[in-house]
C-alpha positions in Angstrom: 122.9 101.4 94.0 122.6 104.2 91.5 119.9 104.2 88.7 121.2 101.6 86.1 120.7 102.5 82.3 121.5 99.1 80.4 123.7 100.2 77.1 122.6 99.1 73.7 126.0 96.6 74.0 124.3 94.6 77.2 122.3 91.9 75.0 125.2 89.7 75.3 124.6 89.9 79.6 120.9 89.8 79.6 120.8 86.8 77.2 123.1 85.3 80.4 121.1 86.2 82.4 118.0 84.6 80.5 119.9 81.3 80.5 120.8 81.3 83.8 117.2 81.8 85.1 115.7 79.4 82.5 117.9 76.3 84.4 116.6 78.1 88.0 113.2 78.8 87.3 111.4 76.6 84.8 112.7 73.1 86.1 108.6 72.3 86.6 108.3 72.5 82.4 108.3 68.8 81.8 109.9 69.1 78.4 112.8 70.7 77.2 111.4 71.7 74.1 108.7 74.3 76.3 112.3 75.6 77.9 113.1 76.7 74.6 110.3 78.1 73.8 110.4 80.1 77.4 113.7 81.1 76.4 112.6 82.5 72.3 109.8 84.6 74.3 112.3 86.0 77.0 114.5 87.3 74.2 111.9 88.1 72.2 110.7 90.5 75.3 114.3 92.2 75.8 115.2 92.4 72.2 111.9 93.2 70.0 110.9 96.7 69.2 107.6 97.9 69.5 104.8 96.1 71.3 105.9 92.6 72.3 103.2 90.7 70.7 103.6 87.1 69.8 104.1 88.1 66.1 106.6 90.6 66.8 108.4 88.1 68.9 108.5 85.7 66.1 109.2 88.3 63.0 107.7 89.0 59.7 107.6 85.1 57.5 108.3 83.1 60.8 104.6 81.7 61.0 106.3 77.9 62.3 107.3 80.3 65.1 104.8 82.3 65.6 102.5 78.6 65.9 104.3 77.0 68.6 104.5 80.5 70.6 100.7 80.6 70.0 100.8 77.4 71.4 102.9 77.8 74.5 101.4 80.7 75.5 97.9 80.5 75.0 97.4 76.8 75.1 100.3 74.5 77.1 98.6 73.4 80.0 102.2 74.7 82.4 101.1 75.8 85.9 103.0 79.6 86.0 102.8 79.1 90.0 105.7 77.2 90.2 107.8 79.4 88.2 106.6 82.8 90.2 107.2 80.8 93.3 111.3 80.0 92.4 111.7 83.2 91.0 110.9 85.0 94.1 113.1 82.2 96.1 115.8 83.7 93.8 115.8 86.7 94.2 115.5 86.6 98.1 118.8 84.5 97.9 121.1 86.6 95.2 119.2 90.5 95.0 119.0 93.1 97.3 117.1 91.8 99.7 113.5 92.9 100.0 112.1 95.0 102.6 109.0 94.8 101.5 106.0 93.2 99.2 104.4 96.3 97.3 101.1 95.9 95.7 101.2 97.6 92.3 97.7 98.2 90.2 97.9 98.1 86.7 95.4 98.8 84.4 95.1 97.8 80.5 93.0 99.8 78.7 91.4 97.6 75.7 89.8 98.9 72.2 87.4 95.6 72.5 85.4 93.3 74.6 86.9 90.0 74.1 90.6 90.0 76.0 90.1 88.0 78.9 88.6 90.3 82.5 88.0 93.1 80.4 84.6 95.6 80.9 83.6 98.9 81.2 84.0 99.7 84.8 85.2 102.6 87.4 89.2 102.8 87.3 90.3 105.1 90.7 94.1 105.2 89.1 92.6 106.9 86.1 89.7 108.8 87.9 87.4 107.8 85.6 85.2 104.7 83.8 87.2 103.0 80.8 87.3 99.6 79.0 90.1 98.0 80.5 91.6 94.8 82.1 92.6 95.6 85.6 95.5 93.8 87.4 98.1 93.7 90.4 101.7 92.8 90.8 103.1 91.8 94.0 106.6 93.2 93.9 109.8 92.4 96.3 111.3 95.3 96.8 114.1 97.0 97.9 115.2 100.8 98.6 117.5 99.8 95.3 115.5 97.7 93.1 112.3 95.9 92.9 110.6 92.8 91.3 107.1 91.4 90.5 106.7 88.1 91.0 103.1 87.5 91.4 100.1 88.6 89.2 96.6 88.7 89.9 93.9 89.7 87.1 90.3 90.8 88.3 87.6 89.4 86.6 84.0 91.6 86.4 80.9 89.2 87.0 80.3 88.8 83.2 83.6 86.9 83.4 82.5 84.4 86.1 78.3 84.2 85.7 78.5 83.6 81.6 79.0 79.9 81.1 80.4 80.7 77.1 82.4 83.6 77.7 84.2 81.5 81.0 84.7 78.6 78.9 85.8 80.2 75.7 88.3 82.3 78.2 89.3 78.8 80.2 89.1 80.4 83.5 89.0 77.9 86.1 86.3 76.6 87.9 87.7 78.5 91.1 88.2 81.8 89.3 85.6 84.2 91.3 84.8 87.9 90.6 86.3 90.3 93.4 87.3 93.4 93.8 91.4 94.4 93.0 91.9 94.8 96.6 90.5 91.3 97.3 92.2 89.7 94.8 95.5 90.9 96.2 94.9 90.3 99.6 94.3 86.3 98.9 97.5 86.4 96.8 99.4 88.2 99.2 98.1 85.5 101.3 98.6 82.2 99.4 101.9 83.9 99.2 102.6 83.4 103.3 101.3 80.3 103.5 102.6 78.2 100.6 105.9 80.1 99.2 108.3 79.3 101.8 109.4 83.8 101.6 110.8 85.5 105.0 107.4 87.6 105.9 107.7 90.9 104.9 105.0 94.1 105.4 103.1 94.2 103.0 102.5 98.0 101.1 99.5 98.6 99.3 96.5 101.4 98.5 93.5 100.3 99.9 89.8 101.7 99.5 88.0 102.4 102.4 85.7 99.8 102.1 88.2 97.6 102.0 89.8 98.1 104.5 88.5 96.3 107.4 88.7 92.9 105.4 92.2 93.5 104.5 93.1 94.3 107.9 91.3 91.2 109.3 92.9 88.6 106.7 96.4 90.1 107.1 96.1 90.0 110.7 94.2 86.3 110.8 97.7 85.6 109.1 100.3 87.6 110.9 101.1 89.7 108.2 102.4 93.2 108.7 101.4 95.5 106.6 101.4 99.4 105.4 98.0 100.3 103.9 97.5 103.8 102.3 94.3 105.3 103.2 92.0 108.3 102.0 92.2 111.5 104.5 88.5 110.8 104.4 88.7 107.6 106.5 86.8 107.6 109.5 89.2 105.9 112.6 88.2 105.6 116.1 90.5 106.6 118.8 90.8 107.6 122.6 89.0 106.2 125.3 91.7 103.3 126.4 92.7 104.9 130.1 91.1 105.9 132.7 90.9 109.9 132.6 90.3 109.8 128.4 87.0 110.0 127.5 86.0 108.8 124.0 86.0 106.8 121.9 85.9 109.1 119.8 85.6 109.2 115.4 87.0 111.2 113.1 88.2 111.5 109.9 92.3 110.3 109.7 92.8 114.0 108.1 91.4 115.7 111.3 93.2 113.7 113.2 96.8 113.9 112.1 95.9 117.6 111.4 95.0 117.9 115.3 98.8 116.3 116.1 101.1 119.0 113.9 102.5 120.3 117.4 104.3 116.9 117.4 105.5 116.4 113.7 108.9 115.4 113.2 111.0 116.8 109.8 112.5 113.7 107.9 115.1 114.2 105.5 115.5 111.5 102.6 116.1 111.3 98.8 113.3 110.1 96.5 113.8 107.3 94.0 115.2 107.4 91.3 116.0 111.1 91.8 119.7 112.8 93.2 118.0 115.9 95.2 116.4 115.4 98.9 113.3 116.2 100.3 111.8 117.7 103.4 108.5 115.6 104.8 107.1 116.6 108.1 105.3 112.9 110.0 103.3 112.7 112.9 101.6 109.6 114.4 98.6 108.2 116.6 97.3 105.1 118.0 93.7 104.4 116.3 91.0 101.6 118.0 89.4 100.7 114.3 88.2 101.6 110.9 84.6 101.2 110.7 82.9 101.1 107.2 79.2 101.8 106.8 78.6 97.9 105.7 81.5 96.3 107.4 82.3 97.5 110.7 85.8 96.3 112.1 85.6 94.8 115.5 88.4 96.4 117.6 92.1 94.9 117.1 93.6 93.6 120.2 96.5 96.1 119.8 96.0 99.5 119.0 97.2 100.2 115.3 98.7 102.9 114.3 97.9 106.0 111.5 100.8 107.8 110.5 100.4 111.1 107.7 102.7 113.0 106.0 103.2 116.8 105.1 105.2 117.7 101.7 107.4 120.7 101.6 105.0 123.0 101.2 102.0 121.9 102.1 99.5 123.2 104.9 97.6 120.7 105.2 98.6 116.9 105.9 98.2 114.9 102.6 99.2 111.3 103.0 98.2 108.7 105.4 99.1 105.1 106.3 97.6 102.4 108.8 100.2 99.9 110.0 99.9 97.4 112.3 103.9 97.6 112.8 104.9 98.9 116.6 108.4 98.1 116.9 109.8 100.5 114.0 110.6 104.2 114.0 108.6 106.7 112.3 110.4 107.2 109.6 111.6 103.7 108.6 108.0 103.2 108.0 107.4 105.8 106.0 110.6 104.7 104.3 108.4 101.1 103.7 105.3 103.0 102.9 107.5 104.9 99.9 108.5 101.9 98.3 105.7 102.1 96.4 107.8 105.1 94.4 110.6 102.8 93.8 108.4 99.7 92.3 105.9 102.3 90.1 109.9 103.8 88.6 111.3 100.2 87.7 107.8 99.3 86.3 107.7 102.4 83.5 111.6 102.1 83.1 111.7 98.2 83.1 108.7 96.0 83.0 106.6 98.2 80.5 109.6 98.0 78.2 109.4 94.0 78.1 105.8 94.1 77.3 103.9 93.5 80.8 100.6 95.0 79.2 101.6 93.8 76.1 99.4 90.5 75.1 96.7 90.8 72.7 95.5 86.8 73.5 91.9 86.0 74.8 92.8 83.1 77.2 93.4 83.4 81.2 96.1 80.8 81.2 97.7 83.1 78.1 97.7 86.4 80.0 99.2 84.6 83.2 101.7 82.7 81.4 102.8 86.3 79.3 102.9 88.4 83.0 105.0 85.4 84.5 107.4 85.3 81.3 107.6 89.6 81.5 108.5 89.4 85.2 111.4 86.5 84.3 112.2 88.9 81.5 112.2 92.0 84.2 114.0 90.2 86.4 117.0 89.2 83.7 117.8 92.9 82.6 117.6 94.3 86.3 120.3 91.3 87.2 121.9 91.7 84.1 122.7 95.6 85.6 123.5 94.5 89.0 125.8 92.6 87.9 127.8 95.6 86.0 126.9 97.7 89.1 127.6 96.0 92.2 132.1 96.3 92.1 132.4 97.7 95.3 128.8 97.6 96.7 128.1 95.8 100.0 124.6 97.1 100.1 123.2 98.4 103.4 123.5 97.3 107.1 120.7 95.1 108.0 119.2 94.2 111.8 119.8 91.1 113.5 116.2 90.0 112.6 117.0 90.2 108.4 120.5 89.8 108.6 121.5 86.0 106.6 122.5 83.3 108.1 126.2 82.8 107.6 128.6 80.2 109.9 127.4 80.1 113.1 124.5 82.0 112.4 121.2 80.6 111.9 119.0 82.5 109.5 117.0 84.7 111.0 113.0 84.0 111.3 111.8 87.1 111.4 110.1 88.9 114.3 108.2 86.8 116.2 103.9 87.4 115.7 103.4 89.8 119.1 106.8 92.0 117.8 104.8 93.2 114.6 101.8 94.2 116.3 102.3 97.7 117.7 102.8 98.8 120.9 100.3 102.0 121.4 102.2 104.9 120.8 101.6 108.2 121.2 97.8 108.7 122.5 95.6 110.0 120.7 93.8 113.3 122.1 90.4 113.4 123.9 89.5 116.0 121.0 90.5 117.5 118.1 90.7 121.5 118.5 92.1 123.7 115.4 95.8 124.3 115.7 97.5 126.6 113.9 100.4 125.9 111.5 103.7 127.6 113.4 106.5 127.1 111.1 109.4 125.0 113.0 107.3 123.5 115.4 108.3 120.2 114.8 110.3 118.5 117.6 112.5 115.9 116.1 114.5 115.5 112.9 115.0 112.3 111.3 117.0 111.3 108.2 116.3 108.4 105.9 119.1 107.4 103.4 
């Protein structure tokens, strides 16, 4: 499906599409008169002009409104769980089906010290230290579109150790202070266990640090995932058979670097863009990822670090630790790109309805404001499919995603050994300089 640019005419279809969700998703609002008001913010968030704050939503002399927003924002006691939780049930049903859950960071910078998780604190998307709130979405998506359906919001210590300022905020009792990564991991994880979602792998950017927790708690769970490392990462690798001495560590750049005499050129078109691009992959099996403070006890199966090479690049510049063995090279780089296609519908769609929009204090307010903006997302993206999709039968899927249709159950997924990898291809005893011989690579792959 091509890039989708609603016309000024489409209010009509996304107000449809409002309603429709509204009877789907917010059955768990115990009054009617809380649907309404779920259904004056949602068109509030696609119509209003400017910054989607609650008094923009409700217009200049509409104080009455602007009360009972106030109030069902920031102060109805709904649980927003629920509504994420049918939402994402949705979409799985009627969208494109997801290949994927992305992690997306978002960051909020703040002029003040009172919105609820804000601080001064180190920000590795900006490069620098700023006064911000710092968030994730978990996103379902798709080569075509993509969705967020779960938020998580990082609280610094302050948040959780001051009795006042964790009151005034009304963060819950089980509200801890962790890092971004953590936070996502244990949604990601509540996710699998509660939300009744075909498993997906699971994309994200992960710290080194990090890493060897959010290995373990995915794998704990079954979860496949994509992690995007630092070149800097040290890995361990070597040293399984007989005749390979090792193991041996080194950083994931040497590594792949060592392995360009076995690069394959993949051919595929970025998001959201009409031209292709050239990206030279190569691949080894890796032991673990040992952290100075945390070291990783060795998987059971090998996983795997895959980098990537842009057009002109010498030297590799990307790199990805999966725990997937039964795909092709370049479908998972395909999986680990995803990450372009969620980052282009959140600046084209979900900044537009106000995601980082709410000016409140409370914790139940900014969850209830990032479930009603991804509702809100949702409604204009369907509200575009819909005009789009004449003609479009989307692409071919496997046996193991296809939907169940008569006589043919619904597929489970791979079973828990297929998502492990299989090792594949050895990594060397050592890692001597090679030089860069243009058209080297072996194998040419196209993604579409």
């Amino acid at each position: 499906m091509a890039r989708v640019v609603l016309p000024e005419d489409s209010t009509k279809e996304i107000s449809e599409s409002i309603d429709a969700l509204i009877s789907l998703l917010f059955e768990s609002l115990p009054r009617r008169d809380q649907r309404n008001w779920a259904r004056v913010y949602l068109n509030g968030l696609v119509r209003t002009t400017g910054k989607k704050t609650i008094r923009n939503i409700a217009g200049t002399g509409a104080s009455s409104v602007e009360q009972s927003l106030q109030q069902f924002i920031s102060k109805s006691p709904w649980d927003w769980t629920p509504v994420r939780r049918s939402l994402a049930q949705h979409l799985e049903r009627t969208a494109q089906r997801p290949l994927a859950w992305v992690l997306q960071p978002m960051v909020i910078e703040k002029a003040g010290d009172r919105s609820v998780g804000v601080g001064r604190q180190f920000v590795p998307q900006l490069g620098r230290t700023a006064n911000c709130q710092q968030a994730g979405g978990i996103w379902l998506a798709s080569s075509e579109a993509s969705f967020p359906v779960e938020w998580t919001l990082t609280l610094p210590a302050p948040w959780t150790g001051e009795h006042l300022r964790r009151r005034r905020a009304g963060i819950p009792d089980t509200a801890r202070s962790l890092t971004p990564a953590q936070d996502a991991v244990h949604a990601v994880q509540r996710m699998a266990a509660t939300w009744q979602l075909q498993r997906r792998p699971v994309v994200m950017e992960v710290a080194n640090c990090d890493l060897p927790q959010s290995i373990e708690s995915f794998t704990l769970q079954d979860i496949p995932f994509v992690f995007k490392v630092d070149g800097s990462l040290p890995v361990s690798f070597g040293g399984a058979g007989r005749h390979k001495p090792g193991p041996h560590t080194a950083p994931a750049r040497e590594l792949i670097d060592s392995l360009r005499s076995q690069r394959r050129v993949v051919e595929w078109t970025r998001h959201g863009r009409a031209e292709g691009a050239v990206t030279l992959l190569t691949s080894a099996s890796i032991l673990a990822t040992p952290c100075e403070d945390r070291p990783l006890p060795a998987p059971s199966t090998p996983l795997l670090l895959f980098g990537a090479w842009t057009e002109a690049a010498l030297l590799p510049s990307e790199f990805w630790i999966t725990n997937i063995g039964d795909r092709p090279l370049a479908q998972l780089f395909l999986l680990a790109k995803l990450t372009d296609r969620v980052a282009l519908d959140f600046t084209e769609t979900c900044e537009p309805v106000g995601i980082r929009d709410f000016e409140g204090r409370s914790f139940r307010g900014w969850h209830h404001h990032a479930t009603l903006a991804s509702v809100a997302h949702a409604a204009k993206l369907l509200a575009a499919r819909g005009r789009d999709t004449e003609g479009y039968a989307g692409p071919a899927r496997s046996a193991a995603t296809r939907p169940a249709g008569p006589g043919r159950p619904a597929a489970a997924g791979p079973p828990a050994a297929a998502r492990l990898p299989a090792a594949r291809p050895p990594a060397p005893a050592a890692l001597p300089p090679r030089p860069l011989i243009p058209g080297q690579a072996t194998r040419r792959e196209y993604i579409r």
